[in-house]
C-alpha positions as CSV (number, residue, x, y, z in Angstrom):
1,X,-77.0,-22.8,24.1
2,X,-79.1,-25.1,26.6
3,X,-76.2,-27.0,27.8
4,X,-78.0,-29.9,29.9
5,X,-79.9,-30.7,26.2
6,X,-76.8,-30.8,24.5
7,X,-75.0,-33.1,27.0
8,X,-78.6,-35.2,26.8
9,X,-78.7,-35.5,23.2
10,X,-74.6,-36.0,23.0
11,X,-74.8,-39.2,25.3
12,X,-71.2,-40.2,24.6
13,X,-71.8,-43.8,23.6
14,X,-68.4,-45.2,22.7
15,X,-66.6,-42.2,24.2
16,X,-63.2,-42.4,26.3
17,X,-63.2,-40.5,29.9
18,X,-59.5,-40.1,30.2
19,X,-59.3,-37.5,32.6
20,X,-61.5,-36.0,35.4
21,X,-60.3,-32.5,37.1
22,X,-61.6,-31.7,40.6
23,X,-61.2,-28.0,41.7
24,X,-63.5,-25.8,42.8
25,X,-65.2,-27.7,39.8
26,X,-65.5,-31.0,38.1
27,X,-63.9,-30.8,34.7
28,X,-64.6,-33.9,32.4
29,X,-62.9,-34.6,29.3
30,X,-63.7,-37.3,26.9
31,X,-62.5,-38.1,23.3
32,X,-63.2,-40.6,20.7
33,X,-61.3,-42.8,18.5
34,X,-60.9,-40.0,16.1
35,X,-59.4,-37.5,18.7
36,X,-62.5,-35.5,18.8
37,X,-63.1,-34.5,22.4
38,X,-65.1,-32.3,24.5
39,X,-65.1,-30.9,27.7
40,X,-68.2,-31.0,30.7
41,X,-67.5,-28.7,33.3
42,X,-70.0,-29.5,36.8
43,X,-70.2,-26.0,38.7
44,X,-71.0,-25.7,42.5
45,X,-70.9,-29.9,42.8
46,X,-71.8,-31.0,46.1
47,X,-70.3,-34.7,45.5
48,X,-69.2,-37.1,42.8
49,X,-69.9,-41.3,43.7
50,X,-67.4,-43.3,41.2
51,X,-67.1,-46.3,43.2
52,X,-65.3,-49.7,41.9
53,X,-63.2,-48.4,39.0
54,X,-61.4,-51.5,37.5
55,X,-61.5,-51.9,34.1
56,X,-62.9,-49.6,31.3
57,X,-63.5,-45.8,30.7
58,X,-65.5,-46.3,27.5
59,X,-69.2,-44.3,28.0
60,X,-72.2,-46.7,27.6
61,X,-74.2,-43.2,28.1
62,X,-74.7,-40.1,29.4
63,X,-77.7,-38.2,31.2
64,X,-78.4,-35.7,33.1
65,X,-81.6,-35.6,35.5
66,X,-83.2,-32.9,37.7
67,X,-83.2,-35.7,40.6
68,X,-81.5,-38.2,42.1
69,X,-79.9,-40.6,44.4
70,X,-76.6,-38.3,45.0
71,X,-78.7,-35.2,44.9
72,X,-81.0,-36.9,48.0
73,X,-78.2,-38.3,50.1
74,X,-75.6,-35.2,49.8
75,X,-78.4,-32.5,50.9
76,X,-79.4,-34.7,53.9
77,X,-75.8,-35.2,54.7
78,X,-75.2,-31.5,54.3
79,X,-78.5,-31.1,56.7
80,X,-77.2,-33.5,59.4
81,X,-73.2,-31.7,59.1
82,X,-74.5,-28.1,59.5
83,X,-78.5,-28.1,60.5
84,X,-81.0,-26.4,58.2
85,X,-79.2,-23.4,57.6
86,X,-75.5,-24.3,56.7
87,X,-72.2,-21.7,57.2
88,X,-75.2,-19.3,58.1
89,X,-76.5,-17.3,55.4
90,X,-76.0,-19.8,52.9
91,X,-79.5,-21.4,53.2
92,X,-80.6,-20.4,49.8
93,X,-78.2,-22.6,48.0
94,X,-79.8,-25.4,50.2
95,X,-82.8,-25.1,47.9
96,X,-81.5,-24.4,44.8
97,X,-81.9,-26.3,41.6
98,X,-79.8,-29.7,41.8
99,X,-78.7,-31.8,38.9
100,X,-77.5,-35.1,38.8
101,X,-75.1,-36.3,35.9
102,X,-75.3,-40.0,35.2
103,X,-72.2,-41.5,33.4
104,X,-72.6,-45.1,32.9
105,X,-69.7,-47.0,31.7
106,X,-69.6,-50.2,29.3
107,X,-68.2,-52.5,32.4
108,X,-71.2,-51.5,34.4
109,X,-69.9,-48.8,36.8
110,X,-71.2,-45.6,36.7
111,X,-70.6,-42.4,38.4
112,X,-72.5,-39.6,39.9
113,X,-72.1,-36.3,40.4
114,X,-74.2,-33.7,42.2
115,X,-74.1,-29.9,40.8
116,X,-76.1,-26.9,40.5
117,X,-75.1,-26.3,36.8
118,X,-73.0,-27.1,33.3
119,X,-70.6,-25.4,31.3
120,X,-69.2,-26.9,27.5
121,X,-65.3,-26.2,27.5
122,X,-63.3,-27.6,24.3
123,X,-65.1,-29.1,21.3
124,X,-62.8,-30.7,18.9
125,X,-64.5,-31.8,16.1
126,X,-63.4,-33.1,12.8
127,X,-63.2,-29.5,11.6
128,X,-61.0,-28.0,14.0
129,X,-58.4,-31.4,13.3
């Protein structure tokens, strides 16, 4: 299963975030009015911006792009921490492939994070209820 088309054609409209899990990876869950949920985990993130939480955790929509604000200010952060070459030998994940998931939430916030891949946990559905 291509997991980044799956999250990109789920888009969560109307969805509930009630819990995220950070470990040595981000675990999202959300669920819906009818209980059905489903679980995004964020492998090897390199940061996660979720500024101004206040009211709502209702998804206006999710999406995830190939670049990306976080992506851009994380590696140079990284760069300027460590130099070209971080924790020496490690340079290659410097260049990997970077993905930025976009949650935007009905109030307006939104948050961000930075990740070199996806994984689907949990699917509920109406079927497995």
């Amino acid at each position: 299963m291509d997991v980044i088309k799956w999250i990109n054609d789920f888009r969560g409209t109307d969805w509930f975030m009630p819990s995220i899990y950070i470990d040595e990876d981000i675990i999202l869950k959300f669920t819906d009015s009818r209980n059905y949920s489903v679980t995004i985990g964020c492998e090897n993130y390199i940061a996660i911006s979720f500024i101004g939480n206040w009211d709502e955790g209702i998804i206006d929509y999710i999406c995830i792009e190939p670049k990306g604000d976080l992506i851009e200010s994380s590696l140079k952060k990284i760069v300027g921490l460590y130099g070209d070459n971080p924790l020496h030998g490690y340079a290659e994940r410097i260049n990997t492939n970077w993905y930025q998931l976009n949650i935007n939430l009905i109030d307006g916030n939104a948050i961000k994070i930075a990740c070199s891949s996806f994984s689907l946990g949990e699917i509920k559905t109406d079927s497995d209820i």
